[in-house]
C-alpha positions in Angstrom: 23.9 -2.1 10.4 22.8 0.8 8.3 22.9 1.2 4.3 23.1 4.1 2.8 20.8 4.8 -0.7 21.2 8.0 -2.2 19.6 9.3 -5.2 20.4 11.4 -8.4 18.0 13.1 -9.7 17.6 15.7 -12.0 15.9 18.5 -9.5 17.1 17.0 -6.2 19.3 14.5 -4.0 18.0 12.0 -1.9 19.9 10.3 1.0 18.1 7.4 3.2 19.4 5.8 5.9 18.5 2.1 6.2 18.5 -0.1 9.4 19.2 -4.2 7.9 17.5 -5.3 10.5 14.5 -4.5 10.2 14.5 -2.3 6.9 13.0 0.7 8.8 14.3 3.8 7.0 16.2 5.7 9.9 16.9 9.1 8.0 15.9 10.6 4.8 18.2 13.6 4.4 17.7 15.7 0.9 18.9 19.0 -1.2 18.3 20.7 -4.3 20.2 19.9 -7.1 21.6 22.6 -7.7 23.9 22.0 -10.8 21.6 23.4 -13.4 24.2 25.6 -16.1 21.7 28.2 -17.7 21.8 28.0 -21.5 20.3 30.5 -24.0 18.5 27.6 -25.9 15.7 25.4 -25.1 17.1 21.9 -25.8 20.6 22.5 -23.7 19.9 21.1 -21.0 23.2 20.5 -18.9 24.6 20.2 -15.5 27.5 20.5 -13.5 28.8 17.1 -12.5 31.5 17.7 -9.7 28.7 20.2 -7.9 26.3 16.9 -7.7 29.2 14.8 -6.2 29.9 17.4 -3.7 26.4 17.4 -2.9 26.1 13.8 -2.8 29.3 13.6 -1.0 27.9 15.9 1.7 24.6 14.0 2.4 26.4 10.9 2.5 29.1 12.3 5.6 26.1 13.7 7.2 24.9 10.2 7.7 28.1 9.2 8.8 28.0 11.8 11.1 25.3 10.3 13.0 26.2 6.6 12.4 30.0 6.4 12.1 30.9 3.1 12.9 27.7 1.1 11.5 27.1 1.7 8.3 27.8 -1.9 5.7 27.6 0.0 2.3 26.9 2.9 0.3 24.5 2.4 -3.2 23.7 4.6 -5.7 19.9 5.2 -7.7 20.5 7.9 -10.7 19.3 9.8 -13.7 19.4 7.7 -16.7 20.8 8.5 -20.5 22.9 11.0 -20.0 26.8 11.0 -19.9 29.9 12.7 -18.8 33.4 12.7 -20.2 36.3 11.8 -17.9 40.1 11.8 -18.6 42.5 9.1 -17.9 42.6 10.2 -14.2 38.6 10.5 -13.6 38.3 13.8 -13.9 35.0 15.6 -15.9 35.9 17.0 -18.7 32.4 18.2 -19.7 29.1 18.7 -17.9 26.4 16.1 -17.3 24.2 16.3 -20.4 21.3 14.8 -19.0 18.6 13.2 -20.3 16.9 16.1 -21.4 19.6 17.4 -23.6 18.1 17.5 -26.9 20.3 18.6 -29.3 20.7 15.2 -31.2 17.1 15.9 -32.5 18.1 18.9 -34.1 18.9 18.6 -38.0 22.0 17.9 -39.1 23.4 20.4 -41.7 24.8 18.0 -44.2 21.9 15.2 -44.4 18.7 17.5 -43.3 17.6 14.7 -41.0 17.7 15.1 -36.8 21.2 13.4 -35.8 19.4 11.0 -33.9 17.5 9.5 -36.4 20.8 9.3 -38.3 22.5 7.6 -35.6 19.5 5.0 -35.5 19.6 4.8 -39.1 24.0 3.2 -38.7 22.6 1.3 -35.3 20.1 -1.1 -36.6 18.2 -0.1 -32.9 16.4 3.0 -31.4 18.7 5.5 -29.7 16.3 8.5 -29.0 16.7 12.6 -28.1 19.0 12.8 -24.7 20.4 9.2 -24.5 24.0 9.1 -24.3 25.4 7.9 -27.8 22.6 10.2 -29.4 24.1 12.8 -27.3 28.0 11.5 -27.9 27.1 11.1 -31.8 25.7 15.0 -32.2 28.8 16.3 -30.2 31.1 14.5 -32.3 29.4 15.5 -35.7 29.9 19.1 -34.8 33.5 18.9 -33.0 32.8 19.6 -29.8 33.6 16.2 -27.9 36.8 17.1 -25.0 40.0 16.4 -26.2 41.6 13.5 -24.1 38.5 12.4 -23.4 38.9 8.9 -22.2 35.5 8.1 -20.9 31.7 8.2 -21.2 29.5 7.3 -17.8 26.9 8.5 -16.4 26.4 11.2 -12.7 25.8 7.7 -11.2 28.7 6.1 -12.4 31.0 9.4 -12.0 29.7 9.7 -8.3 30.6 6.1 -7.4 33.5 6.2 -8.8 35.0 9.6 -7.1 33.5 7.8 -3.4 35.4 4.9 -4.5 38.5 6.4 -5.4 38.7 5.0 -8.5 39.9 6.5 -12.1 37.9 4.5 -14.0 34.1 4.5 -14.7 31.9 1.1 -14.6 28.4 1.3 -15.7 26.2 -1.8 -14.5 23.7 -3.2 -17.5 21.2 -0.9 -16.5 23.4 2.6 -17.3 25.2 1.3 -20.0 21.7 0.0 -22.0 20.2 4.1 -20.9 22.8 5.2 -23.3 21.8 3.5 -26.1 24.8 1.3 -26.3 23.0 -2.3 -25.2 20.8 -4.7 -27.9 17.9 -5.5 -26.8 18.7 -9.1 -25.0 22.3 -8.7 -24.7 24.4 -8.5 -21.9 27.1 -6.4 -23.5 28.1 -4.2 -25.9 27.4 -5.4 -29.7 31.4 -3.8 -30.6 30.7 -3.9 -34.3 27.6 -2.4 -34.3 28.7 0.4 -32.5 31.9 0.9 -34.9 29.5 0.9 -37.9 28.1 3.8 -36.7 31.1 5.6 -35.5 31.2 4.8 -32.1 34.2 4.2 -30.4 33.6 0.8 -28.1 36.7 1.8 -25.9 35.4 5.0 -24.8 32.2 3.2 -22.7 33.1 2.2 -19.2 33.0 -1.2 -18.5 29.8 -3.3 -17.7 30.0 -4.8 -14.2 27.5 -6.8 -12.2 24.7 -4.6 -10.7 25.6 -5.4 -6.8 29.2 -4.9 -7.7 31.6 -3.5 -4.8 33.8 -1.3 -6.6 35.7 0.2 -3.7 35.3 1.6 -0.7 34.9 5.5 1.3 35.9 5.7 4.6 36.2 2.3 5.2 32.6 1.3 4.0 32.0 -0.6 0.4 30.7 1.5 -2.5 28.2 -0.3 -4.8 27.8 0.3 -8.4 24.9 2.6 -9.6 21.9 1.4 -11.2 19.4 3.0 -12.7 16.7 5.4 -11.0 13.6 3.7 -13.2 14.4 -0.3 -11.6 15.6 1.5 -8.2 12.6 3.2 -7.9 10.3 0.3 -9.0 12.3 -1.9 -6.8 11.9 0.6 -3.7 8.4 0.4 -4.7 7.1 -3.0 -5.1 6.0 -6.0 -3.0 6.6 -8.8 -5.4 7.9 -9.0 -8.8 5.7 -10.7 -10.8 2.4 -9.4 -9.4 2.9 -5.6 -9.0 3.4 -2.4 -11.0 4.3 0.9 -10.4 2.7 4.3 -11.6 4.7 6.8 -11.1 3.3 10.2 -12.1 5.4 13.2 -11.1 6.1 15.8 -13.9 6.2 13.4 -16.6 4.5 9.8 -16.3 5.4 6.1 -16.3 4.3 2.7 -15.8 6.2 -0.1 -14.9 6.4 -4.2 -14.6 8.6 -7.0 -14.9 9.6 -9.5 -17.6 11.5 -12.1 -17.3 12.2 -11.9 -20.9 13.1 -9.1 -23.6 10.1 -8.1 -25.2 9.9 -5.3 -28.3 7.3 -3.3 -28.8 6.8 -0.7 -30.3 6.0 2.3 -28.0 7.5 0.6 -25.1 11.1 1.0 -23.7 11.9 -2.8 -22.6 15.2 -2.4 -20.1 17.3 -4.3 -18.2 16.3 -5.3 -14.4 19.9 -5.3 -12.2 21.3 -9.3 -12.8 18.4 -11.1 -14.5 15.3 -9.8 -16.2 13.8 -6.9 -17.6 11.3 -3.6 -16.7 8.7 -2.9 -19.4 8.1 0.5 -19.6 5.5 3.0 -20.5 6.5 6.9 -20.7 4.4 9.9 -21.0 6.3 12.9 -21.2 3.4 14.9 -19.6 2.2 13.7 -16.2 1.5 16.2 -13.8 2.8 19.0 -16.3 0.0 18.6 -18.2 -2.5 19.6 -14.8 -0.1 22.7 -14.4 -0.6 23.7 -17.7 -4.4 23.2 -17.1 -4.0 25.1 -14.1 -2.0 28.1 -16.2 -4.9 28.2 -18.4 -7.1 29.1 -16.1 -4.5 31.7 -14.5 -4.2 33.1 -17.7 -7.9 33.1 -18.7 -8.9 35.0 -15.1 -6.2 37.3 -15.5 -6.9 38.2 -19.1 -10.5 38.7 -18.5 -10.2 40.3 -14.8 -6.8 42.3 -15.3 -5.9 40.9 -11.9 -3.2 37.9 -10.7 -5.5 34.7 -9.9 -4.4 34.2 -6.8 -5.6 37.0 -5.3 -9.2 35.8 -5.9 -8.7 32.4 -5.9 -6.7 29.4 -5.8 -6.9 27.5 -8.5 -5.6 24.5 -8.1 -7.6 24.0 -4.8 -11.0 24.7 -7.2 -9.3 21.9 -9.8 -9.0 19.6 -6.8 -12.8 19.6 -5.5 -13.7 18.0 -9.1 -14.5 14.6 -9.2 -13.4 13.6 -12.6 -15.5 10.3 -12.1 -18.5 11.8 -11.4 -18.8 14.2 -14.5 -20.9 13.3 -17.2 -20.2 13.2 -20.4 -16.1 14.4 -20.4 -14.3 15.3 -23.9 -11.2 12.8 -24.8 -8.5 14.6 -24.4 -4.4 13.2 -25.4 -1.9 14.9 -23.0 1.1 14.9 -25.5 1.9 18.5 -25.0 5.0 17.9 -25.4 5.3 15.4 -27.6 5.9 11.4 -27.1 8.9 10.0 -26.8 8.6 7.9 -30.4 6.9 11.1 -31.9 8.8 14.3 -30.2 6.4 16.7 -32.5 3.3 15.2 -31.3 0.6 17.7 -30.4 -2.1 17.2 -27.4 -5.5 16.9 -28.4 -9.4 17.6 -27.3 -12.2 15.7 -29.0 -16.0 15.0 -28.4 -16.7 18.5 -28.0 -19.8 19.2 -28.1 -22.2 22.4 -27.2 -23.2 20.3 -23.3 -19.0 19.7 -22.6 -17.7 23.0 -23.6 -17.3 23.1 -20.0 -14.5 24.0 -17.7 -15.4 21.3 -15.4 -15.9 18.9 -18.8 -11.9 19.8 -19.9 -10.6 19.6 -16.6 -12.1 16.2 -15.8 -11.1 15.4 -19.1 -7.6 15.9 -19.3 -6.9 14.1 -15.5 -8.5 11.2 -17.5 -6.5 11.7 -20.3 -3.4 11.5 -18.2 -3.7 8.0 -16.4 -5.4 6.9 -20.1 -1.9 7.4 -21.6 -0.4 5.3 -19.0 -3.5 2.4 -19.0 -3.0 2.7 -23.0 1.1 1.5 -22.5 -0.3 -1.5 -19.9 -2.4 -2.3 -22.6 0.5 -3.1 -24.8 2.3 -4.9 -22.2 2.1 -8.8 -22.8 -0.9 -10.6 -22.1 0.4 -13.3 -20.1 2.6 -10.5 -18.0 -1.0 -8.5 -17.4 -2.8 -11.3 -16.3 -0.5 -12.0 -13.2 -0.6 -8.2 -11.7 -2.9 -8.1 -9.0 -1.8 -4.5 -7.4 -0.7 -1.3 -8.8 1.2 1.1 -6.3 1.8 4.7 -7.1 3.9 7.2 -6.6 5.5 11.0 -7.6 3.9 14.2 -7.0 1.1 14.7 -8.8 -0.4 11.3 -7.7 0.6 11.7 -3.9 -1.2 15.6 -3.7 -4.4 15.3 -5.6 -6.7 13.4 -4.1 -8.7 12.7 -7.1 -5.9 10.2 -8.8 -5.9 7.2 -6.8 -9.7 6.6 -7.4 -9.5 7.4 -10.9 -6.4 5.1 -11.4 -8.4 2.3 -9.5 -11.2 2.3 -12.1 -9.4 3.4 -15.5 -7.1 0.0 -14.6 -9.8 -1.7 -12.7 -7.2 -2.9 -10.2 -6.5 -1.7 -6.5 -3.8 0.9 -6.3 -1.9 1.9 -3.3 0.6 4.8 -2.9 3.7 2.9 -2.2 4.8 1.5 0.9 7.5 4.1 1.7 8.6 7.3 0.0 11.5 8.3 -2.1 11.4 4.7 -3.8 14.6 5.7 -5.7 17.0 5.9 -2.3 15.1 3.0 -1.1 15.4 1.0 -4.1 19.7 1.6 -3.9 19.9 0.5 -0.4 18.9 -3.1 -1.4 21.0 -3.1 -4.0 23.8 -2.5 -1.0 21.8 -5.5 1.2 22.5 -7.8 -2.4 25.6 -6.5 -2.7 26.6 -7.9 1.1 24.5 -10.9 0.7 21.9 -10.4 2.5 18.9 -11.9 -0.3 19.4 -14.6 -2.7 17.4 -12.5 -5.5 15.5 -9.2 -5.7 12.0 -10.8 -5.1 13.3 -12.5 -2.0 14.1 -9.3 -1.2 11.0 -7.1 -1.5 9.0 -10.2 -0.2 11.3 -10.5 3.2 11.1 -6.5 3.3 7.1 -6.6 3.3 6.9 -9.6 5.5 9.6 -7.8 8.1 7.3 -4.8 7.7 3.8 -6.5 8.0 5.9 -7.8 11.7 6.8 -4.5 12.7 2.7 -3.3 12.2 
C-alpha cells in the first residue's frame, strides 16, 4: 500500500510516495509554488490559494497515475500562521496571507502602537507579525476582511478540505495554535479570551484530532493537515525523546520534544499532533545571512574592480574552502539581520574586532559561527532535564545539506553528533505517517519513527 505525503511550502510543493511496507519512499515528485501575488510593499506578502490546490491537486493524480489502485491515504504537511477566508460553500474569498505577511506590525493610526502588539495587549498571550489572528485583527481594524466570510483556515486546511469535498475547514491543534488562537496547554480555543479582544470564535474552523479522516478523493481517505514544523521534525527523527532537529535553510530552527507545555521566553512551545509538545528555537536568518555575506563580497569586488564577480571568481566556492574551526581568533558576530522574532527591529552585530581579525577570512568564519550560535543559544534555554536526554542532532535544509563546513561546526558548537537526516524532504515524509496513524498502523508517533528506523536498519 502506498501513502501519499505532500507538502505546502511557501517556495515549493512536495509530493512523496510511501511504500507501508517497508517505508521506502517510492516517488518524490515536486514544483514551484508558484502562487506568489506581487505587491508594491515589502510586508505584503500574499499568495493565491486555489493556484496551490491545483498544484497540489496535480502532484497528488500524478501519483495516482502510477499507483491507482494502492494507495491507503493522502496526508498533508503545510505552512504555518497564515489563513484564508472561505464562504459558506468553501470557497476563498481572499488570498493565503502567509506567514510572512507583516502588516499587523505596522502602527495603527488611532493608538500609535504596531496592531499586533495591540492584539497581544486584549489576548493576555503572544500573537506575533504574520500569525493568523494578528493578521485577521489588522484586516479588520482597517475594513478590509471579505464580506460573507465564513471561515479562517489555513493552505493546509483549505487543500484538505477541497480533496475531501468538504465545505467546511477543520484545523488539527497544531494549525489552529499557528494562528494564535490556542493557550498555551490547552486543547481548544479559550472563547472568551478571544471575544475580549474582538475575535469572533465562530469564524475559526473547528479543532479535530491530528490523524483525523475527513473524507475522501477518488476513493482514498484524506487526512487532516498538520503543521510543516512537527511534520518535518517527525520525518526527521529517530526517537522522540532523544533527538533534535536543526533545520537551517533560509531562516533557522531548532527543535525537540516535551511532553509538557513549557514558557519561555524566546522560545515558541507548540503542540506535537495528539499528545505533547515541540520546543522551538527560530532564527530568522539561517542561510540568508551566508548569502548576504556572499553579496558583500559581490559587491565589494565589483565596486572596487568595476566588473561582475563571477566572471573572476566564484564566491561562494572561495567561502566554502574556509574552515571556520580552524581560524584563530574569529570576531562574535549576531546574525539578526533581519530582526528576531521577539525583537522584529533587531540589528546584526560584529564585535572583538580587533587590528589581527579585520580579516575577510576572520568575518566569514565568524558569521557561520554566529549562525549555528543562535540556534545552540535557543537549546540552551530548552529545559535542563529535556537536554540531558538528547543524544543526536540531525540536520537538515539547504544551507546545512550544501556547505560542507556546517556539519562539523554544529558537532562541536553542540558537542553532540549530528547527522543529516535519514531521508529528505522531512516535511512530505513527516505527513505520510500521519496517514499510517491515521489507518492504524502505530500505536503512537515514537513507535512509529522507532519501527521506521528499525525497518530501515533491516532493509541496509
Amino acid at each position: 500500500m502506498i501513502y501519499i505525503g505532500i507538502d505546502l511550502g511557501t517556495t515549493s510543493l512536495c509530493c512523496t510516495a510511501v511504500e507501508s511496507a517497508d517505508w521506502h519512499i517510492k516517488k518524490i515528485k515536486t514544483c514551484p509554488n508558484g502562487a506568489h501575488i506581487d505587491a508594491k510593499e515589502a510586508w505584503d506578502k500574499k499568495q493565491n490559494a486555489d493556484t496551490i490546490y491545483a498544484a497540489a491537486k496535480n502532484l497528488i493524480d500524478s501519483v495516482f497515475a502510477e499507483h491507482d489502485g494502492k494507495i491507503g491515504a493522502i496526508a498533508i504537511s503545510t505552512q504555518m500562521h497564515g489563513i484564508v477566508y472561505t464562504d459558506k460553500s468553501g470557497n476563498a474569498l481572499s488570498p493565503l496571507y502567509t506567514w510572512q505577511y507583516r502588516r499587523s506590525a505596522l502602527k495603527c493610526e488611532k493608538s500609535g502602537i504596531p496592531y499586533y502588539k495591540e492584539l497581544e495587549q486584549k489576548l493576555g498571550k503572544t500573537c506575533p507579525p504574520g500569525y493568523g489572528l494578528a493578521t485577521h485583527y489588522t484586516l479588520r481594524s482597517c475594513g478590509e476582511v471579505p464580506a460573507h466570510a465564513h471561515k479562517i483556515c489555513s493552505i493546509g486546511d483549505y487543500v484538505a478540505m477541497k480533496l475531501a469535498g468538504n465545505k467546511e475547514p477543520v484545523s488539527d491543534i497544531t494549525l489552529a495554535e499557528s494562528f494564535g488562537a490556542v493557550f498555551l496547554g490547552e486543547k481548544n480555543y479559550t472563547c472568551a479570551k478571544l471575544r475580549s479582544a474582538g475575535i469572533d470564535p465562530a469564524l475559526l474552523p473547528d479543532i479535530v484530532e491530528s490523524d483525523a479522516i475527513i473524507g475522501t478523493y477518488r476513493n482514498v481517505p484524506v487526512v487532516t493537515a498538520i503543521g510543516d514544523n512537527q511534520a518535518s521534525f517527525l520525518g526527521a527523527i529517530t526517537d522522540l525523546y532523544s533527538n533534535a532537529v536543526i533545520s537551517l535553510g533560509t531562516s533557522g530552527q531548532i527543535t525537540c520534544y516535551s511532553e509538557k507545555p513549557v514558557h519561555i521566553e524566546g522560545v515558541e512551545t507548540r503542540p506535537f499532533p495528539k499528545k505533547g509538545y515541540i520546543l522551538s528555537g527560530a532564527s530568522l536568518c539561517g542561510g540568508y545571512a551566508y548569502a548576504l555575506l556572499k553579496r558583500f563580497f559581490s559587491e565589494t569586488i565589483k565596486w572596487l574592480c568595476g566588473k561582475e564577480t563571477e566572471e573572476n571568481c566564484n564566491v561562494y566556492k572561495k567561502l566554502d574552502e574556509i574552515n571556520p574551526l580552524g581560524i584563530p581568533n574569529i570576531p562574535a558576530i549576531k546574525t539578526s539581520f533581519c530582526g528576531t522574532r521577539t525583537a522584529p527591529d533587531a540589528k546584526a552585530l560584529i564585535e572583538g574586532i580587533d587590528e589581527y581579525n579585520f580579516l575577510p577570512q576572520n568575518i566569514s568564519a565568524g558569521l557561520v559561527l554566529g549562525i549555528i550560535n543562535e540556534l545552540k543559544d535557543f537549546f540552551n534555554l530548552f529545559p535542563q532535564e529535556i537536554r540531558k536526554n538528547i543524544v543526536q542532532l540531525y540536520g537538515s535544509g539547504s544551507f546545512f545539506n550544501k556547505h560542507p563546513f556546517v556539519q562539523n561546526c554544529c558537532e562541536k558548537l553542540f558537542g553532540l553528533p549530528v547527522q543529516k537526516t535519514p531521508r529528505d524532504e522531512e516535511g512530505a515524509f513527516g505527513a505520510a505517517i500521519n496517514a499510517g496513524m491515521a489507518l492504524g498502523d502505530f500505536s503512537d508517533y515514537n513507535q512509529a519513527v522507532q519501527k521506521i528506523k528499525a525497518l530501515s536498519d533491516d532493509g541496509k
